[in-house]
N, C-alpha and C positions, 0 to 999 in steps of 0.2 A: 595338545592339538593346536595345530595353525591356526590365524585366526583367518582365514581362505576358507580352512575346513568348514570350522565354527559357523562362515557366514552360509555357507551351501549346503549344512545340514538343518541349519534353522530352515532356510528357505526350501528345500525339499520336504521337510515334514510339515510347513506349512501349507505347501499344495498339495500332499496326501492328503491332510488333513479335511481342506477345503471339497477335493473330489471325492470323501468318504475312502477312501484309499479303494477306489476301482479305477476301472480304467474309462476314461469318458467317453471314447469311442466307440468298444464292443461290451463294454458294463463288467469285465470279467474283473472279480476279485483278490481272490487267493492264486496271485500268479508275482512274477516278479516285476514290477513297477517301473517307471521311467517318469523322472521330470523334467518331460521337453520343453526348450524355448522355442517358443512359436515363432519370433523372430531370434536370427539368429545373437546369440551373447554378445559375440564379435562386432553389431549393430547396432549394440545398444550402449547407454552408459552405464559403468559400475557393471556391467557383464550381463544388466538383463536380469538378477539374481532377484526380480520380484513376481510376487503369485501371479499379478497384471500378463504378464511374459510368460507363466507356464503352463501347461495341462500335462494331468496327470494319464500316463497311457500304458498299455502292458508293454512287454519287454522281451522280447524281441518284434513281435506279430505286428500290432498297431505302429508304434515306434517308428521301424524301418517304412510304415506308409506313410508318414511326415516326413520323414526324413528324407524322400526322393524330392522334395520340394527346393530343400539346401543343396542337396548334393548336385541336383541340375540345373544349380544358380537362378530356380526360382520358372524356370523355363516348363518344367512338367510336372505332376500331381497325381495321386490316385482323387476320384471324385470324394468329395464332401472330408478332403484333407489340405485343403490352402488353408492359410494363415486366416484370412477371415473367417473361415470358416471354423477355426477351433478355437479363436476368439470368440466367438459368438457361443460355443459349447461352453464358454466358462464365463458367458456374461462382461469381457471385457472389449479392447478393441486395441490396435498399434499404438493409439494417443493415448489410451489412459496408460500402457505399460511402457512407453517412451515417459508421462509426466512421471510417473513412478520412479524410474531409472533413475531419472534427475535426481532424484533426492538422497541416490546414493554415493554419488560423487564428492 
């Protein structure tokens, strides 16, 4: 295994782990998983690849309602899905997962 891989399955099973492997948004469990960066990887250093940066969401349903956040350069949102706001579901914030980042570089 790559070590890209190595680092993106530690840090995926580390934010399962942290969200009890549900989804933080709609609570659903036994579904298939996603670990989105809140802010985009491409934003961050060392790609963002810490738990500070991710929440755990189901996959396809919740997901794609973050994800219009990215995809519209930030421009439009489903409610109670901006970036603050899913920080704040997992207790963190842009600074602590920016200081984070840093330590990956």
């Amino acid at each position: 295994m790559k070590k890209k891989q190595i680092i993106r399955n530690k840090f995926r099973e580390a934010v399962f782990q942290r969200d009890g492997h549900r989804c933080k948004k709609c609570g659903t469990k036994d579904v298939k998983l996603d670990a989105h960066h809140i802010t985009d990887r491409n934003d961050m250093p060392g790609g963002g690849y810490v738990p500070e940066n991710c929440i755990t969401l189901c996959d396809p349903s919740c997901h794609m309602l973050a994800e219009k956040f990215h995809i519209s350069g930030g421009q439009e949102w489903e409610e109670g899905m901006h970036p603050s706001d899913l920080y704040k579901m997992i207790g963190s914030s842009h600074e602590k997962a920016l200081a984070a980042s840093e330590k990956l570089k």
